[in-house]
C-alpha positions as CSV (number, residue, x, y, z in Angstrom):
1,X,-21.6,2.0,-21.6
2,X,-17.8,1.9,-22.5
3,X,-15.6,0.1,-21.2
4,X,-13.2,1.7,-18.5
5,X,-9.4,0.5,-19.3
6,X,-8.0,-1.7,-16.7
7,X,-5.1,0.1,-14.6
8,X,-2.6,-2.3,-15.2
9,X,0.2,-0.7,-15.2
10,X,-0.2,0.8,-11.7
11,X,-1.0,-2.6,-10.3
12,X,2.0,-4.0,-11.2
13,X,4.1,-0.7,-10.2
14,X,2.3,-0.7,-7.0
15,X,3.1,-4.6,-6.3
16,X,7.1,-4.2,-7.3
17,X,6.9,-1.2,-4.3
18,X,5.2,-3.2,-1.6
19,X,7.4,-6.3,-2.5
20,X,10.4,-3.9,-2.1
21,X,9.1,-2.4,1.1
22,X,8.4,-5.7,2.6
23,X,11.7,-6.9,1.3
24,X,13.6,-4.2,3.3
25,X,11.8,-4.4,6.2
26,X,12.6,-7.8,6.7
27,X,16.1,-7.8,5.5
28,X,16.9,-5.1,8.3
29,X,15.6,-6.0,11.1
30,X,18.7,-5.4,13.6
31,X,18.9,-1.7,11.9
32,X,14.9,-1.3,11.8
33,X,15.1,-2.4,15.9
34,X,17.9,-0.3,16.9
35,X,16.4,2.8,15.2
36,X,13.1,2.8,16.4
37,X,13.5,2.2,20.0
38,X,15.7,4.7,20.3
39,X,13.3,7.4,21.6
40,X,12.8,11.2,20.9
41,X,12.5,12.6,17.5
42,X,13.1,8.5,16.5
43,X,10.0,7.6,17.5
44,X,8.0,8.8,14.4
45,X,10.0,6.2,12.3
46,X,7.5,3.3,12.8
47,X,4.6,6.0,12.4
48,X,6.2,7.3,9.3
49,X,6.6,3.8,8.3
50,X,3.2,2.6,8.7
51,X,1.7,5.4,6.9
52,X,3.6,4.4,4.0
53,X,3.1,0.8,4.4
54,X,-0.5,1.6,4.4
55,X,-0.6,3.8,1.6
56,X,1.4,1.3,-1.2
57,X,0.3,-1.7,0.2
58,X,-3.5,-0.1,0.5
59,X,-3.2,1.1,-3.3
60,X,-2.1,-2.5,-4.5
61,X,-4.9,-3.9,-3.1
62,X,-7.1,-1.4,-4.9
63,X,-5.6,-1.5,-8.4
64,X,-5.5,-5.4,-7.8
65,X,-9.1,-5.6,-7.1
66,X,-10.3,-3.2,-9.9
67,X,-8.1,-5.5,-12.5
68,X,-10.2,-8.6,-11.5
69,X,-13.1,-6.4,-12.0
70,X,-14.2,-6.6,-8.4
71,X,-15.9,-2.7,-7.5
72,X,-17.8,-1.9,-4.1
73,X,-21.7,-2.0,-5.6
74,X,-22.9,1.8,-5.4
75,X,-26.5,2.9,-3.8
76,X,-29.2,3.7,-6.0
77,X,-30.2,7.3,-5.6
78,X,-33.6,7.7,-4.6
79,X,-36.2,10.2,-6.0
């Protein structure tokens, strides 16, 4: 069975974008707070936010677990 190369390269872009994210987020608080209470069309902000959130953060955690060679175990199909 070959061996599947290790995505690497995504792993690390992935980790630079969540640190960045996290880094903002924290670093503008007073502008995050002010913005997103503010009602109306406003309130999709933390929604928007959280879906991207999730999606960098969530494909980190993937590339970061496939690296370290750590895959969900599959079902055998049964005949």
């Amino acid at each position: 069975m070959a061996e599947k190369k290790k995505p690497v390269g995504k792993l690390i872009i992935y980790g630079i974008c969540s640190v960045a994210l996290y880094t903002l987020l924290l670093t503008n608080q007073e502008l995050i707070n002010q913005n997103f209470g503010r009602g109306g069309w406003y309130a999709l902000l933390p929604i928007v936010t959280a879906f991207v959130f999730s999606f960098i953060h969530g494909n980190f955690t993937s590339y970061f677990w496939t690296v370290l060679g750590v895959e969900a175990k599959r079902k055998k199909e049964v005949k």
